[in-house]
C-alpha positions in Angstrom: 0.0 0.0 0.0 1.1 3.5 -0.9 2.5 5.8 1.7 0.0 8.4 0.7 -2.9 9.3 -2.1 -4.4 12.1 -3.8 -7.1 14.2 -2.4 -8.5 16.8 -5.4 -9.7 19.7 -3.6 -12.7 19.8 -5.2 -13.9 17.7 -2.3 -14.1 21.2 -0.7 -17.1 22.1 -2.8 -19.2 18.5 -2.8 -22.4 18.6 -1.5 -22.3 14.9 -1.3 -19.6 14.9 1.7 -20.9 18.2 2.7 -24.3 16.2 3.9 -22.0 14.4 6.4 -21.4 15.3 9.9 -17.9 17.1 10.5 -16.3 14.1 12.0 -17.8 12.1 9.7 -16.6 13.9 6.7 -12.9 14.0 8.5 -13.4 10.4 8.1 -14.1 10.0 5.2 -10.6 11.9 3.8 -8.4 9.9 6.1 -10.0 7.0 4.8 -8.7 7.6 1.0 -4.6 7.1 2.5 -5.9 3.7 3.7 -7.0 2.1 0.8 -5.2 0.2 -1.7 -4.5 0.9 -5.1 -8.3 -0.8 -6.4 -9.7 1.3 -3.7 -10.2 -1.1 -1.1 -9.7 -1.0 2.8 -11.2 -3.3 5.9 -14.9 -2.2 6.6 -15.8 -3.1 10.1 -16.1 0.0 12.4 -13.6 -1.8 14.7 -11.0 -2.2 12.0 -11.0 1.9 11.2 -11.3 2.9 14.7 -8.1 0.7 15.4 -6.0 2.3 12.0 -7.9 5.1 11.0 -8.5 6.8 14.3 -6.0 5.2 16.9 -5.6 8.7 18.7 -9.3 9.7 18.9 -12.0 8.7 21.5 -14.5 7.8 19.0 -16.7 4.9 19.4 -17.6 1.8 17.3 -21.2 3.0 17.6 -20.4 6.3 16.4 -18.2 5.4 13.6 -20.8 2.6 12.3 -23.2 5.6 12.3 -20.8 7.4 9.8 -20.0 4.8 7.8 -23.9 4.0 7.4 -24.3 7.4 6.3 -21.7 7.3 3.9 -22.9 4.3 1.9 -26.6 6.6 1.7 -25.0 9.5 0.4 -25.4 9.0 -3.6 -23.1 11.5 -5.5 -24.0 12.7 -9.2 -23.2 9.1 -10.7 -25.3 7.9 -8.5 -22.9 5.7 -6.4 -22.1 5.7 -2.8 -19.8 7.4 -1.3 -18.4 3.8 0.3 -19.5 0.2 -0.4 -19.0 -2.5 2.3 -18.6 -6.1 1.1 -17.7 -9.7 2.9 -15.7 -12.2 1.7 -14.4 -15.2 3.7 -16.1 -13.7 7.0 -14.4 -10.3 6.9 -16.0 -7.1 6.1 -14.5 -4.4 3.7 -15.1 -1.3 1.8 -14.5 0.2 -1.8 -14.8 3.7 -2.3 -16.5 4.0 -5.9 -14.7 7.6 -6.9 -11.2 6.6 -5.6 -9.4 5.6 -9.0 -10.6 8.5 -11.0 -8.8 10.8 -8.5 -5.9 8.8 -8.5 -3.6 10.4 -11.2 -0.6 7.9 -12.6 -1.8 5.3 -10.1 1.0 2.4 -11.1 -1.0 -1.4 -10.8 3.0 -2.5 -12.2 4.2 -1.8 -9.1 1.6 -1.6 -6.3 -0.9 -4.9 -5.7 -3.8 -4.9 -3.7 -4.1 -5.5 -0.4 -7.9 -6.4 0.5 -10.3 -8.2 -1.9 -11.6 -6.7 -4.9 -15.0 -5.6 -4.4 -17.5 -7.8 -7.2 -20.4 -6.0 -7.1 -22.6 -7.5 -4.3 -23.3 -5.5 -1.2 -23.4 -6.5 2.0 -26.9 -7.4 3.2 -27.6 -5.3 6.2 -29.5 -8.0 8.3 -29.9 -7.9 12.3 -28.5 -4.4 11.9 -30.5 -0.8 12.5 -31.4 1.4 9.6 -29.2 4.3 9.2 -29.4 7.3 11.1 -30.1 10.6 9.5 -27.7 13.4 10.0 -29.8 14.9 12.5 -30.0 11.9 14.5 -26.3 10.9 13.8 -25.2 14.6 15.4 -27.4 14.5 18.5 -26.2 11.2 19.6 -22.9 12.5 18.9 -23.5 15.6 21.4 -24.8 13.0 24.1 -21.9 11.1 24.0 -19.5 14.0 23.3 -20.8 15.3 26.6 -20.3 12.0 28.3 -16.5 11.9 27.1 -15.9 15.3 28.3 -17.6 14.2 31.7 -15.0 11.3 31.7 -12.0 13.4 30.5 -12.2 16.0 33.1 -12.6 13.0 35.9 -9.0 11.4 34.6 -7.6 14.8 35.1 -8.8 14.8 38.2 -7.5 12.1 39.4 -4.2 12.2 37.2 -3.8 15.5 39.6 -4.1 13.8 42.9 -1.9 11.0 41.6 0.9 13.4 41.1 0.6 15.6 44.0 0.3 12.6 46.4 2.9 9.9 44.5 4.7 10.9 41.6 5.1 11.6 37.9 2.7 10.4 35.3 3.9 7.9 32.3 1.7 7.0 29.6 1.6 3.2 30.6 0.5 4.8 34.3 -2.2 7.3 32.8 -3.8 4.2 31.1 -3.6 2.1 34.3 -5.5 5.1 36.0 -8.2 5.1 33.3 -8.8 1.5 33.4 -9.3 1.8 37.2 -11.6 4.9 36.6 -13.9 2.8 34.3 -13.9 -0.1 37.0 -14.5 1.7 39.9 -15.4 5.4 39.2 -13.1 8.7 39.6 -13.9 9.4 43.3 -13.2 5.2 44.6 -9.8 6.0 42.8 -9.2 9.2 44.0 -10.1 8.0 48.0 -8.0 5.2 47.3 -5.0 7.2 46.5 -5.3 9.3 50.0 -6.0 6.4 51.8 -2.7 5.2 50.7 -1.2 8.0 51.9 -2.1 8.1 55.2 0.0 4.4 55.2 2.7 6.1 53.7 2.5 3.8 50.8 2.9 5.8 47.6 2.6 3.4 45.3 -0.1 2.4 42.5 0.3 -1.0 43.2 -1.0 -0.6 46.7 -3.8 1.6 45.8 -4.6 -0.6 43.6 -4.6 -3.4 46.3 -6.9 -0.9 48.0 -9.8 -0.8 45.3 -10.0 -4.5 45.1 -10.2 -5.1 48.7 -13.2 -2.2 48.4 -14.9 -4.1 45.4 -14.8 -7.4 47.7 -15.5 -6.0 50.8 -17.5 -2.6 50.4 -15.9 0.8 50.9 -17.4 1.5 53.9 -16.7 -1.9 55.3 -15.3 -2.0 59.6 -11.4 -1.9 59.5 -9.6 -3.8 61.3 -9.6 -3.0 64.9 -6.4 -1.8 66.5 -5.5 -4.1 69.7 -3.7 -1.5 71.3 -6.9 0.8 71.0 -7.7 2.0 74.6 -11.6 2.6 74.0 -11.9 -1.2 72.4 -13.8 -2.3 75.6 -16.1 0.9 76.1 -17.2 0.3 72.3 -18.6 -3.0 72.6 -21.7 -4.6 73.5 -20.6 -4.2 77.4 -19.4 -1.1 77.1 -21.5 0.8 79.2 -20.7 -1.2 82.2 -16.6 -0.3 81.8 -15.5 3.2 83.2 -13.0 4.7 82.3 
């Protein structure tokens, strides 16, 4: 596959892409670098997330929703914008306009990469009908609005971790986001104080913290301290003890 591909910038001015949502329309350009020289790429919403968008927080939902769109949006030849297709169990794409915009593409010394697509369109069975754009965008605002929720949270607790035990890596910030998802900002947050007070500074013994919350229950009795001078004015005698 070739390094890079055209992209006429008459693209600026089609109403076709200009139907799509923003994100989808992004999409749909870094699509084109992806495909193979028939115009071919994988089609499954997993497959682009993973090596179209490995640095953004889309979903699989949301990026289904877009490709959806994409094969109902019927330019002036009346094709698609994309076609999905399945052979031998794996989904993939063909993007009818790609070879007319690809000026001196060489076939002598580039081969395909995915299947060529024969014509047959994947039947859409078990699956939801499209969205519309409308529909598309305002799920996209919901979840948007869900993702900045979860963003500022991380920070949150990315701050306590490195005021109360260190610097952050990137292997340690996706540790920390993991936990988040498991066992929410404030559980992780707590955790990391109440390993303070131990003077343990370490993630792996707040992490030994959460799962003994998970089994237990946050709230659960601590242990009670033998040496504790009011142990025998707490108990079910203890208002026949003075002290």
């Amino acid at each position: 596959m070739a390094r890079g591909r055209m992209i006429n910038k008459k693209i600026s001015n089609s109403r076709v892409v200009d139907e799509l949502p923003e994100a989808a329309q992004l999409l749909y350009t870094w699509l084109i670098p992806h495909l193979d020289c028939n115009g071919c790429f994988y089609g499954s919403a997993q497959m682009i997330k993973s090596l179209v968008f490995p640095r953004k927080n889309y979903s699989k939902t949301r990026i289904e929703n877009w490709i959806k769109l994409m094969e109902n949006c019927y330019g002036t030849e009346k094709s698609p914008l994309i076609v999905r297709y399945i052979v031998d169990g794996e989904q993939y794409l063909f993007m009818p306009g790609f070879k007319g915009e690809q000026i001196g593409l060489r076939y002598d010394k580039e081969k395909p990469d995915f299947p060529t697509f024969d014509g047959k369109k994947t039947e859409d069975v078990g699956q939801k009908l499209p969205l519309s754009r409308r529909e598309v965008e305002e799920e996209q605002e919901v979840e948007e609005e869900g993702c900045c929720n979860s963003s500022k949270e991380n920070e949150d607790v990315f701050e306590t971790y490195r005021e109360n035990i260190g610097e952050l890596s990137e292997d340690m910030e996706n540790e920390i986001v993991l936990a988040v998802k498991r066992f929410t900002a404030q559980w992780v947050v707590d955790a990391i104080r109440e390993a303070v007070k131990h003077n343990k500074r370490t993630w792996v013994y707040v992490a030994g913290i959460l799962k003994n919350w998970e089994r237990f229950g946050k709230d659960a009795a601590k242990p009670k301290n033998k040496n504790d001078p009011d142990k025998y004015i707490k108990g079910k005698y203890g208002h026949m003890v003075q002290r």
